[in-house]
C-alpha positions in Angstrom: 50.7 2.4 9.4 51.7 5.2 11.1 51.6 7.7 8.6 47.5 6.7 8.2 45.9 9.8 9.7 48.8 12.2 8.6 48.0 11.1 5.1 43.6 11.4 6.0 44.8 14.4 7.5 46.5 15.9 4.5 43.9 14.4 1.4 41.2 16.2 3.6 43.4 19.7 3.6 43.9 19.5 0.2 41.2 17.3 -1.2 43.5 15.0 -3.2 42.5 11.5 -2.3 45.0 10.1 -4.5 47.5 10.9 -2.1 45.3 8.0 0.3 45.5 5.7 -2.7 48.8 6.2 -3.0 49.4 5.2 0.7 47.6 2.5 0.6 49.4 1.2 -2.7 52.5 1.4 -0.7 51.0 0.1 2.4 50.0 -3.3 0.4 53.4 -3.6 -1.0 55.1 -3.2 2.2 52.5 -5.9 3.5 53.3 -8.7 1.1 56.9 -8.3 1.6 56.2 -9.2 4.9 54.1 -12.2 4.4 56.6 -13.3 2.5 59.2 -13.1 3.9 57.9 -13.9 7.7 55.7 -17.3 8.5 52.7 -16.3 10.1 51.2 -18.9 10.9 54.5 -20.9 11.7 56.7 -18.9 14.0 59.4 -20.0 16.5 57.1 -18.6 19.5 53.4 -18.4 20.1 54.5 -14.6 21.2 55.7 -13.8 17.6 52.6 -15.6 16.3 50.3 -13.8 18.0 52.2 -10.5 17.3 52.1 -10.9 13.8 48.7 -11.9 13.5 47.8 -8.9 15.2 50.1 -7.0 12.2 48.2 -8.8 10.0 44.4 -7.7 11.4 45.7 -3.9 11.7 46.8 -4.5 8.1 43.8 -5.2 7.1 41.6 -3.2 8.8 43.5 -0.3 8.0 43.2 -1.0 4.1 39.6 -1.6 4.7 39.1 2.0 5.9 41.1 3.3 3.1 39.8 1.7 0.8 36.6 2.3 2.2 37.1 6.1 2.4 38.0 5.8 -1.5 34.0 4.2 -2.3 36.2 1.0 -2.9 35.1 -2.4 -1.4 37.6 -4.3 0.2 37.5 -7.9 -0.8 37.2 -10.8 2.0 39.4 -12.9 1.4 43.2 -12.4 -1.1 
């Protein structure tokens, strides 16, 4: 996530938003690996818990604005 406002930066240089979507594309991948692989709601620690709940939010919120910056709604809920 923190390539996010390199790659705003850049699609507003050069006008190709497809570079964003592109980003974001990879960003979801690299989100479901995660969720995957690591229990979020289950962890050894309530440390971990809250650290990857936090991951989660900033996921979220940062495919939100994406998508949101594309004139793409963002469902509630996957």
């Amino acid at each position: 996530m923190d390539e996010f406002g390199t790659v705003l930066d850049s699609v507003s240089a050069t006008l190709e938003p497809h570079r964003l979507a592109g980003y974001l594309y990879r960003l979801a991948k690299a989100y479901t690996s995660f969720y995957e692989a690591c229990p979020v709601l289950r962890p050894q620690s309530p440390e971990l818990r809250a650290n990857r709940l936090a991951l989660c939010q900033l996921t979220q919120t940062t495919l939100a604005t994406g998508l949101g910056l594309l004139g793409v709604a963002a469902p509630e809920r996957m």
